[in-house]
C-alpha positions as a Python dict, from the first residue, in 0.01 Angstrom:
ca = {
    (1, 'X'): (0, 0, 0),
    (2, 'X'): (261, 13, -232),
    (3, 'X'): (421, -305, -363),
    (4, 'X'): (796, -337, -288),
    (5, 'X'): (989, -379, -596),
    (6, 'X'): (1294, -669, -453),
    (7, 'X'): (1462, -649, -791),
    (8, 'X'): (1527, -275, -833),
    (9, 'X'): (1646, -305, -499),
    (10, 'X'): (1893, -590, -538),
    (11, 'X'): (2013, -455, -853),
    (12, 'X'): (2044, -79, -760),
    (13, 'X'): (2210, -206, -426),
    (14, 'X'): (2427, -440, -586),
    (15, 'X'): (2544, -234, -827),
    (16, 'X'): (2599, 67, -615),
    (17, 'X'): (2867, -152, -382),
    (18, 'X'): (3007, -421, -664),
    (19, 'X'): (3097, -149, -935),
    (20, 'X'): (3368, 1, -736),
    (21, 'X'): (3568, -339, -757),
    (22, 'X'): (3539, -405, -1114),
    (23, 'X'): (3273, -633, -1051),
    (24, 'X'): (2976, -574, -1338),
    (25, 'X'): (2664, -663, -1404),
    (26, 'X'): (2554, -871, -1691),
    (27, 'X'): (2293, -723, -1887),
    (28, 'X'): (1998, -638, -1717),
    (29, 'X'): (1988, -993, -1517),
    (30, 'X'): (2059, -971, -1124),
    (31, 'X'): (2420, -1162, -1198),
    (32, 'X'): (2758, -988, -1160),
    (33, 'X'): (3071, -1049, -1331),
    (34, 'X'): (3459, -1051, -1216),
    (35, 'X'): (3603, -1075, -1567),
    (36, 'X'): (3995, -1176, -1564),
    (37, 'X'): (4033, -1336, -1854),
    (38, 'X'): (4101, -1712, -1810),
    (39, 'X'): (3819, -1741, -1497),
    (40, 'X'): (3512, -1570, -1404),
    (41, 'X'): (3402, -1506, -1045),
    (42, 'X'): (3037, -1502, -1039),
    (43, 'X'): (2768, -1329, -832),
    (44, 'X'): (2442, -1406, -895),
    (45, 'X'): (2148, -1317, -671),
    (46, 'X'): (1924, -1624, -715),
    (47, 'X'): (1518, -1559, -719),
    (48, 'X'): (1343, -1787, -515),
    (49, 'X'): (1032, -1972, -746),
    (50, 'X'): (756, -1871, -516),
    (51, 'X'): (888, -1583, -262),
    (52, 'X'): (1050, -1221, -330),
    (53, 'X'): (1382, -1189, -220),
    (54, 'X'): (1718, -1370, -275),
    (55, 'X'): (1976, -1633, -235),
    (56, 'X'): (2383, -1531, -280),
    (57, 'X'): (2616, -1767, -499),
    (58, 'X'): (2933, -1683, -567),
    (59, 'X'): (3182, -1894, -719),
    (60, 'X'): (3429, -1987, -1005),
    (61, 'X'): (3383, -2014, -1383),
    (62, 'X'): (3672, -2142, -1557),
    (63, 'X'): (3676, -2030, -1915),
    (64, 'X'): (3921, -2355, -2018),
    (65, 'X'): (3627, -2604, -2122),
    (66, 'X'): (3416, -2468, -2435),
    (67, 'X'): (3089, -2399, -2325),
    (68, 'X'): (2817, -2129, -2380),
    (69, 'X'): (2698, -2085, -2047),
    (70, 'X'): (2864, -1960, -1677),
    (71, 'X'): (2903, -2266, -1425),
    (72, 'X'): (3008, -2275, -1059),
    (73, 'X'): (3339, -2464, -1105),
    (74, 'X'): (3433, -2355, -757),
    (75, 'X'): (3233, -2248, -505),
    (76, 'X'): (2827, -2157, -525),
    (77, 'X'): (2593, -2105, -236),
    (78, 'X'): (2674, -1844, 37),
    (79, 'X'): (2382, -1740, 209),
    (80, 'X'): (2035, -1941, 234),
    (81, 'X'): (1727, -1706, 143),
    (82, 'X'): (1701, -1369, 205),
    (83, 'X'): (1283, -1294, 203),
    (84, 'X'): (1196, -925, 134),
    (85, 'X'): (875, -818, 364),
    (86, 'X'): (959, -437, 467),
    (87, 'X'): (1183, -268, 266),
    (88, 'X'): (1433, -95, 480),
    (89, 'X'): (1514, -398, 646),
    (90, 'X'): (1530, -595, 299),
    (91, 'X'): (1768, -331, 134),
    (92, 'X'): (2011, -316, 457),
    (93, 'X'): (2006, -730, 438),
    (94, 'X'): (2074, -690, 20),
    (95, 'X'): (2347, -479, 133),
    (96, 'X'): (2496, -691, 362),
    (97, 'X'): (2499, -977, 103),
    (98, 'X'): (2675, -725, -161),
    (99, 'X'): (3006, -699, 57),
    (100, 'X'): (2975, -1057, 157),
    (101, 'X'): (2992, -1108, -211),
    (102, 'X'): (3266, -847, -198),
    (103, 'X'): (3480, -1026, 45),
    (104, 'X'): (3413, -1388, -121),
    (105, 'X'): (3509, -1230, -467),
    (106, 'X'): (3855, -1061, -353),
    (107, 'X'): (3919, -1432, -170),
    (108, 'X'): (3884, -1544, -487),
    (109, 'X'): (4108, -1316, -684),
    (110, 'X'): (4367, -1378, -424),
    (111, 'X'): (4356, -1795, -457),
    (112, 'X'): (4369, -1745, -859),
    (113, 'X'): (4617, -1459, -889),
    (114, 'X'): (4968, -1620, -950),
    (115, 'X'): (5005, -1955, -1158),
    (116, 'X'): (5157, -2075, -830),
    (117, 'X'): (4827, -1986, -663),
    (118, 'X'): (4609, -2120, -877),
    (119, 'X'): (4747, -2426, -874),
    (120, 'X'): (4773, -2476, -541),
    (121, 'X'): (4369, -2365, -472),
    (122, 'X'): (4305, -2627, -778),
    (123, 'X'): (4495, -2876, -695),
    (124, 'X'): (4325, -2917, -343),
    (125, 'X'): (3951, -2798, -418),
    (126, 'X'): (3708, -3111, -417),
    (127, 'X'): (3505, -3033, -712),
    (128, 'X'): (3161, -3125, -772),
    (129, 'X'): (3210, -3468, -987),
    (130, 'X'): (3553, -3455, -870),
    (131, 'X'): (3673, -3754, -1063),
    (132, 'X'): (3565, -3579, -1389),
    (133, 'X'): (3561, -3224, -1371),
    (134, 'X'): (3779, -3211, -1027),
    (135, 'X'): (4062, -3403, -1283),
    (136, 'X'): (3982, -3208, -1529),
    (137, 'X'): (4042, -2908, -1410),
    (138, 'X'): (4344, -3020, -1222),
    (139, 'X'): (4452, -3184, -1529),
    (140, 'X'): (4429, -2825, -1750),
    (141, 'X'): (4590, -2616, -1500),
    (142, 'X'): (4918, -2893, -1473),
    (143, 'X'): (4969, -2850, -1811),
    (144, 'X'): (4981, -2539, -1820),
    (145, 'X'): (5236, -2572, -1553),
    (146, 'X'): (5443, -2765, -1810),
    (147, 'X'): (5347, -3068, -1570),
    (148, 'X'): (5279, -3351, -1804),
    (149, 'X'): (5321, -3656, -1593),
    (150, 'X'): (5082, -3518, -1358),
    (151, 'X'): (4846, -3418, -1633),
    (152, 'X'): (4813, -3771, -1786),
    (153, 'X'): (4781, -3873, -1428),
    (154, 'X'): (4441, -3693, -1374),
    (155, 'X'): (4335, -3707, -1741),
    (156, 'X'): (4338, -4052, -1739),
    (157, 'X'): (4150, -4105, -1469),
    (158, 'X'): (3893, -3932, -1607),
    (159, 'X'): (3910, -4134, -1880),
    (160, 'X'): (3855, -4438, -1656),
    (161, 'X'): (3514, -4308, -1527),
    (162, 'X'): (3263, -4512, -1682),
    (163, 'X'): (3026, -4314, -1920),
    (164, 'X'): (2745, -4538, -1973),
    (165, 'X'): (2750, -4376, -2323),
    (166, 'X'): (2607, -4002, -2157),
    (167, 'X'): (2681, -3764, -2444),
    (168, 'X'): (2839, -3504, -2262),
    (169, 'X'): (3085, -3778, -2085),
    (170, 'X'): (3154, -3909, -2419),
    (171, 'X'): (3172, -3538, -2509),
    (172, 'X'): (3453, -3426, -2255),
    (173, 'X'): (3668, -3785, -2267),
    (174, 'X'): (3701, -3689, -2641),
    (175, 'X'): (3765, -3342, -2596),
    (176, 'X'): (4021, -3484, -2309),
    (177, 'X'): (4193, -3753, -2537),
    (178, 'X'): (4251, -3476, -2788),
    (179, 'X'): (4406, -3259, -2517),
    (180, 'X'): (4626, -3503, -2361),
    (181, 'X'): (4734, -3585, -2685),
    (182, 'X'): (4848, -3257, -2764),
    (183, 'X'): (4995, -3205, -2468),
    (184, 'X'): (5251, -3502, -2468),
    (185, 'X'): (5395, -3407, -2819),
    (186, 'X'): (5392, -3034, -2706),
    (187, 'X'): (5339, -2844, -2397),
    (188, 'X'): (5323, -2498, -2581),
    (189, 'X'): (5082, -2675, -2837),
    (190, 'X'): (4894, -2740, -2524),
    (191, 'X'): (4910, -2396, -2357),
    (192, 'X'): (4832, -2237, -2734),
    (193, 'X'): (4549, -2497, -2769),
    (194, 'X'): (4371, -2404, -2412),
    (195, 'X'): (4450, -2030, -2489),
    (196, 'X'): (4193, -2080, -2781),
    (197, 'X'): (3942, -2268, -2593),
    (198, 'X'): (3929, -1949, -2360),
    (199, 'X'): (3905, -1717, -2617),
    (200, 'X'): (3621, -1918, -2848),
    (201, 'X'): (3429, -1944, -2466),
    (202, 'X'): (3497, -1629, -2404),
    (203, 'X'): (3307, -1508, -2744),
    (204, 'X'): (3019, -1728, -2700),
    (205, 'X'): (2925, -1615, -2377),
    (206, 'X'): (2975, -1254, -2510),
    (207, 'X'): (3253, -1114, -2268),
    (208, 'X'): (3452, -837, -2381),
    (209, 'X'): (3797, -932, -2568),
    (210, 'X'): (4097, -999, -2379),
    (211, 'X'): (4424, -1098, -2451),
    (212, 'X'): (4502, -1418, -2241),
    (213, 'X'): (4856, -1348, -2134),
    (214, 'X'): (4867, -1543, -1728),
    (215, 'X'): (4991, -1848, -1878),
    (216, 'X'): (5405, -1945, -1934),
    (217, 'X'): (5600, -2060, -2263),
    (218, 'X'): (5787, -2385, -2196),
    (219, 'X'): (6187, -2462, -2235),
    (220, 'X'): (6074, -2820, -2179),
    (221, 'X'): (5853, -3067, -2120),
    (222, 'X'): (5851, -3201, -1738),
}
């Protein structure tokens, strides 16, 4: 008997129903990407170490903290695993995943598609090391609101987290303490400085260019 080959199926099925929406796949890896510029939504059907079949994450990858890899900011698990065994009933199960991944991803788009939006769906997510990453994120997207008080509020306590000297705490506090900086002598300094954080992640993670335009210019500082 023939051996059932689970990845041409997830990726032929996946592609077949996420390409319509925009949504592409990354190279030749069983991940899907909702590129719009500042964020990423994700899809990414996650191989199991031992079984064939699949697991669905789909979440958020904010493009505002240089990095050179794709992280679930918001959101990542949606389905527990999907085992292939006959494959009929494992490509009408992959299936069903793809426009559960559909719906999750247009959810998505809506919560992040105004400035007003996004602040509102970042602003009240509880993020995974919320009183790092959760204020960091919160702290970004307020300055870019021209929000400064509320900024320092959430960068600072960040700052207050204690580190116990881990490098990549150490690493974001300074990367924070330069941003915070910034962003109290300038708020368009600020928005021009984040702009090119998204743009230098944006080229080490290989996305296509994109000119960053979502973000407003300042009269003032609030």
């Amino acid at each position: 008997m023939e051996a059932i080959d689970h990845n041409k199926i997830i990726k032929k099925t996946a592609t077949a129903v996420l390409k319509p929406y925009g949504i592409k796949r990354k190279g030749q890896s069983r991940s899907f990407i909702d590129d719009n510029g500042w964020f990423i939504i994700i899809v990414e059907f996650q191989p199991h170490t031992y079984n064939k079949g699949t697991f669905l994450n789909v979440g958020v990858n904010f493009n505002w903290y240089l990095k050179d890899y794709f992280s679930f900011d918001i959101g990542y698990r949606e389905n527990e695993f999907v085992k292939c065994v006959e494959e009929k009933e494992f490509i009408e199960n992959v299936d069903k995943l793809c426009k559960k991944a559909v719906e999750k991803v247009l959810k998505y788009r809506d919560d992040l598609k105004t400035m007003k939006n996004s602040e509102k769906t970042i602003s009240e997510h509880k993020f995974t090391s919320d009183e790092l990453w959760g204020n960091y994120h919160r702290g970004v997207m307020s300055g870019l609101m021209g929000n400064i008080r509320k900024l320092n509020e959430y960068f600072d306590g960040l700052l207050n987290v204690t580190d116990n000297g881990i490098q990549w705490m150490l690493e974001l506090k300074r990367r924070v303490n330069e941003l915070k900086e910034i962003a109290n002598v300038d708020a368009n300094k600020f928005r021009e400085k984040i702009v090119n954080i998204i743009y230098e992640t944006r080229k080490l993670n290989k996305l296509n260019e994109m000119e960053i335009i979502a973000f407003p210019i300042f009269d003032a500082i609030k």
